[in-house]
C-alpha positions, 0 to 999 in steps of 0.5 A: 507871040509878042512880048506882054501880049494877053491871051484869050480865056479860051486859049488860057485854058487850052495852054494850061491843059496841055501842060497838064496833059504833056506832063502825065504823058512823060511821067506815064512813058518814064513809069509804065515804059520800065525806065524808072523804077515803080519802087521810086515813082508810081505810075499814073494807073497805081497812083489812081487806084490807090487814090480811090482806095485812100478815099473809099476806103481807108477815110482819107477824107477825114485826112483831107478836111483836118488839113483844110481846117488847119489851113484855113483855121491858122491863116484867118487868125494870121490875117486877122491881126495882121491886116489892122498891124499892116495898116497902121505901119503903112499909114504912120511912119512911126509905128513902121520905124517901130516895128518894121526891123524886128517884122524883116528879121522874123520873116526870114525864119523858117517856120518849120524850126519853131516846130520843137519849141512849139511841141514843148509849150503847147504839145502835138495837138491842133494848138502846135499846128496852128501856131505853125501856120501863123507864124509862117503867114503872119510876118508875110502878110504884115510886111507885104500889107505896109508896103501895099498902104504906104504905096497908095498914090501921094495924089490921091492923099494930097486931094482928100486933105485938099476936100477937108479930109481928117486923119482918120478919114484918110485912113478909111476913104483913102488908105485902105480902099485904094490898098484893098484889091493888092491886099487881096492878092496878098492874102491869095498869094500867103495862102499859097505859103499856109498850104507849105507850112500845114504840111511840115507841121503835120510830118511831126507828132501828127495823127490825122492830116495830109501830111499825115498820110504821106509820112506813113506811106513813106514808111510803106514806100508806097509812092503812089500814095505820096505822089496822090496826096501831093496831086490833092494839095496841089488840087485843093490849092489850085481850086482855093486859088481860082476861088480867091481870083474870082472873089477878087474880080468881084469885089473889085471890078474896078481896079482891073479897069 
């Protein structure tokens, strides 16, 4: 072990499993064991079982796929308008000094508190829930975007101007493609946040959804269900993140390089 020294794939996967593996075991040893109280945590062989009768036979993936559209549904429409709004205030200092102070200040509020004012203007249907997930992702992505396109190397800009490159050239050939692969791990990494805010938004005035299902089992203490709907969103992030990493080193080879 030497510090920022890279590991192979095969270990990677092999570290990453025993951590897995290590942590059931302790959760298995403190549950089945006696010494915490199933009352308060489920152990691995319930949570199973009672998974597998969440997915058989109580719908829970109905519960599932709500919460994935919602998820899916509110970030696109969050990157969707902050991707162009995040260019412009990384290229011109202008619109950045315009709306950079209020952008800082709305990042920091939570979501989760828009949540009241959200139900009286548009209700407890899907419109309140997508509403959460934007307004949690976008001032994130807006931010983090500027930062990424007013980083772009000076060099690069002063040789396209030297080549006869126009304004808008720039943007196009420059700009955007030199900020791509970190606007990519931007997006990958809000997704991560969106997964946060559909839950919260689904604890209040919900009928379907993960979040769903985990307020009524806790009104049930039914700790097993809780503790499987958590392993699920967790799975289904974990798998959504491989999937952006993988697309990543696709579309961009190069900046790994």
């Amino acid at each position: 072990m030497k510090p920022l020294t890279p590991v192979s794939p095969s270990a990677k996967v092999w570290l990453g499993t025993s951590f897995f593996v290590l942590f059931v075991v302790v959760w298995a040893f403190a549950t089945l064991g006696g010494y915490v109280s199933k009352t308060f945590l489920a152990d691995p062989i319930t949570m199973v079982r009672s998974g597998y009768d969440l997915l058989v036979n109580q719908g829970f993936m109905k519960d599932i796929g709500m919460t994935v559209w919602r998820v899916v549904g509110g970030f696109l429409l969050a990157a969707v308008v902050a991707l162009p709004l995040g260019v412009a205030m990384g290229t011109y200092k202008n619109i950045e000094a315009f709306f950079e102070p209020f952008v800082s200040f709305a990042r920091y509020l939570p979501a989760s508190a828009f949540i009241p004012l959200l139900i009286l203007w548009v209700g407890i249907g899907e419109a309140q829930k997508l509403a959460v997930i934007f307004i949690g992702s976008f001032f994130q992505l807006v931010l983090m975007i500027a930062v990424t396109v007013g980083n772009t190397r000076r060099d690069l800009v002063e040789a396209a101007y030297t080549l006869g490159s126009s304004d808008s050239s720039l943007v196009r050939r420059v700009l955007i493609p030199g900020a791509a692969p970190q606007i990519a791990e931007t997006l990958r990494m809000v997704l991560g946040w969106a997964w946060t805010y559909v839950i919260v938004a689904e604890l209040i005035g919900s009928s379907s959804g993960i979040g769903h299902m985990i307020t009524d089992s806790q009104s049930l203490l039914a700790t097993d269900q809780i503790i499987f709907g958590i392993i699920v969103i967790g799975l289904i992030g974990l798998l959504s993140d491989f999937f952006f990493k993988w697309l990543n080193r696709r579309l961009f080879a190069w900046a790994a390089l």
